[in-house]
C-alpha positions as CSV (number, residue, x, y, z in Angstrom):
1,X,0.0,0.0,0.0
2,X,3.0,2.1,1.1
3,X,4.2,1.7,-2.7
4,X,1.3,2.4,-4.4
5,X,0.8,6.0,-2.4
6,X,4.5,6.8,-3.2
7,X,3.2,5.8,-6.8
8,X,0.5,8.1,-6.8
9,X,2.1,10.9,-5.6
10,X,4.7,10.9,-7.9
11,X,2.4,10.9,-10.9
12,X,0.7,13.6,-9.2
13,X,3.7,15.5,-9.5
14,X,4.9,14.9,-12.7
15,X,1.0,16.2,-14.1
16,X,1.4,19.0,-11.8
17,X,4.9,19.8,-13.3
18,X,2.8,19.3,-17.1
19,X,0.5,22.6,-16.5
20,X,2.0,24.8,-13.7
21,X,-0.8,24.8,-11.5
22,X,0.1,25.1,-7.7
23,X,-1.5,22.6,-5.0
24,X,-2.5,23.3,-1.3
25,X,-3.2,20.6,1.3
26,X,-4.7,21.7,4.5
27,X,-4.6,20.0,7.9
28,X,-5.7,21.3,11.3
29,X,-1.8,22.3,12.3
30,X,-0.1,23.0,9.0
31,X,-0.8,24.0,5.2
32,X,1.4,22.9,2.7
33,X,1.5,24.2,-0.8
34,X,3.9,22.7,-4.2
35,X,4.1,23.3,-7.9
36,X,6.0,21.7,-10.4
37,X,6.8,23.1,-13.6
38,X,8.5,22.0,-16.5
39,X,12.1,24.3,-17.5
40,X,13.8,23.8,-20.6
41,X,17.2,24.3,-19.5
42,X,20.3,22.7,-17.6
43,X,20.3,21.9,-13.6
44,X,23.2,24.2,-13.5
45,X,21.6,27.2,-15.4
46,X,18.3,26.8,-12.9
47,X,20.7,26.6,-9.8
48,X,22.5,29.4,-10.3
49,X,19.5,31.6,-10.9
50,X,18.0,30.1,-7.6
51,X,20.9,31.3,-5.8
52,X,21.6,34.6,-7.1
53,X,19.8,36.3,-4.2
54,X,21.0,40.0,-6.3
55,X,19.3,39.3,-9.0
56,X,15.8,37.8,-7.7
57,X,13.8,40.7,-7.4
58,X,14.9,41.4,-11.6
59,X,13.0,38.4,-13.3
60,X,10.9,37.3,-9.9
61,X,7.8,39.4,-9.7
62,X,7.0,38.0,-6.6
63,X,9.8,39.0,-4.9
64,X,10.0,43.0,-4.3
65,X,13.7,43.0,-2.4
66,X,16.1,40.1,-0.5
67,X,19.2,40.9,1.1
68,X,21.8,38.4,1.7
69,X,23.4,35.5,0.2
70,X,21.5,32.2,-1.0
71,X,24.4,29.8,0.4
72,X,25.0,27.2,2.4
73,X,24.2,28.4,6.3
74,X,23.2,31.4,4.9
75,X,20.8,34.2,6.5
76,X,18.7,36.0,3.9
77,X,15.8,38.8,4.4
78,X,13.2,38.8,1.8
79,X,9.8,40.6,1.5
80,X,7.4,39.4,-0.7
81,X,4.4,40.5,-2.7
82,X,2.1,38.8,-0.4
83,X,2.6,40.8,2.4
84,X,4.9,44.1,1.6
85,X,5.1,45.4,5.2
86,X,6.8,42.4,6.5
87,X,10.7,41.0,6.6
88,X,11.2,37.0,6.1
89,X,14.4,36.4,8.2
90,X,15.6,33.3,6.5
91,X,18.0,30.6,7.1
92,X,19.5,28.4,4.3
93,X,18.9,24.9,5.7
94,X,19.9,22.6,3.0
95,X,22.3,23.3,0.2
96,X,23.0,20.1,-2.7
97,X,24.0,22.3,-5.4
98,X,21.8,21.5,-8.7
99,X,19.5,19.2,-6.9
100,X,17.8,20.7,-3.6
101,X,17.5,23.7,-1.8
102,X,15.5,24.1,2.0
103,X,15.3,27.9,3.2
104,X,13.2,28.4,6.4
105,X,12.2,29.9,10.1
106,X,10.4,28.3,13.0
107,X,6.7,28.3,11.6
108,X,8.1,26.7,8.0
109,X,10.1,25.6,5.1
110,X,10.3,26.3,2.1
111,X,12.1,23.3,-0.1
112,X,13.2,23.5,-4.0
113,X,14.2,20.8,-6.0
114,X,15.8,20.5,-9.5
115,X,15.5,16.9,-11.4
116,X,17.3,17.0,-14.8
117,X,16.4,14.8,-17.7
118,X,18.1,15.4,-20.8
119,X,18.3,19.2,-20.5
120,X,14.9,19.0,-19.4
121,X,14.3,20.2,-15.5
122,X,11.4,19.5,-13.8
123,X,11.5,22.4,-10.9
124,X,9.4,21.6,-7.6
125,X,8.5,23.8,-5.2
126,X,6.7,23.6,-1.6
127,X,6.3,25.4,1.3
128,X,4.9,24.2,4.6
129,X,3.7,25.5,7.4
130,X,2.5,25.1,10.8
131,X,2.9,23.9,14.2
132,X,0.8,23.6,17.8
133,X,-0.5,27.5,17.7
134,X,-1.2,27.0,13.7
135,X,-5.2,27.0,14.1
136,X,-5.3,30.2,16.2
137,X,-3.7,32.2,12.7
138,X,-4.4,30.4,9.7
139,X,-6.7,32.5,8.7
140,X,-4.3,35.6,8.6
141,X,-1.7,34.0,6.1
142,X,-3.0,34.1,2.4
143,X,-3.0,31.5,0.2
144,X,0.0,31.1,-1.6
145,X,-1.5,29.4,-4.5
146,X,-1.4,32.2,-7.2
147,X,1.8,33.3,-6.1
148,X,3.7,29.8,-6.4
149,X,2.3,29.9,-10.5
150,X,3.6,33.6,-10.7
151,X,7.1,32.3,-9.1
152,X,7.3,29.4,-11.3
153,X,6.2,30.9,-14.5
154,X,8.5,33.8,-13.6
155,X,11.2,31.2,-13.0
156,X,11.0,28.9,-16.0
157,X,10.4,32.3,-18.3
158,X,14.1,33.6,-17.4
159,X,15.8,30.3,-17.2
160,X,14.6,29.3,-20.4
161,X,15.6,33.1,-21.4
162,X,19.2,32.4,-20.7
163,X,19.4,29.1,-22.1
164,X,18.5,30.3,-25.2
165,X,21.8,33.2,-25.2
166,X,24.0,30.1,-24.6
């Protein structure tokens, strides 16, 4: 049975990573929200623009400034279109160059991952959140939804963008 879940998920992914449509799952202590989207381009082309923290707020309209540097240990500040009047203080978690990415606080994580396939990238992206106090202010954070397809149409539009200059 364990298989056959593992099984299903995966090709939910992969249909996911087809059109570009975010997904949100909702539990009494956490939300958790993913997209996948297809990137024609190199691992190495989509890593580097993940972690040029300079240049995010350039191509990623959902982004509106980040200070800091996207490395390994790493502390960055970011404020986002979602809610303008507040500082993410970030911490870079995990670090595999070309493959996975985890940036975070104490309420969440945010996790990328890059799988190449012949020049081919399928990009993933989730967030979740939560923890014991999560029902009292759920209802405060927005649905990140429309934002994850901005970020990831943003995302594959520039990496594909420089892909083709190469």
């Amino acid at each position: 049975m364990k298989y056959i879940l593992i099984l299903l998920l995966m090709t939910s992914i992969n249909i996911s990573a087809q059109n570009g449509k975010a997904t949100t799952i909702k539990k009494t202590f956490s939300r958790e929200t993913a997209i996948s989207i297809t990137i024609n381009s190199d691992a190495k082309t989509v890593w580097k623009l993940l972690t040029d923290a300079s240049n995010f707020p350039n191509w990623n309209s959902t982004v509106t400034s980040i200070e800091g540097q996207i490395v390994k240990g790493g502390k960055i500040k970011l404020k986002s279109i979602l809610d303008e009047k507040r500082t993410f203080k970030l911490k870079i978690k995990e670090f595999e160059p070309n493959k996975r990415m985890v940036w975070g606080d104490r309420k969440g994580n945010r996790i990328y991952t890059i799988e190449e396939n012949k020049r081919v990238v399928t990009f993933t992206m989730s967030e979740k959140i939560g923890g014991l106090m999560f029902p009292m202010y759920a209802k405060y954070i927005p649905p990140f939804d429309e934002m994850f397809q901005q970020f990831a149409n943003d995302f594959k539009k520039e990496a594909e963008k420089i892909n083709s200059t190469k």
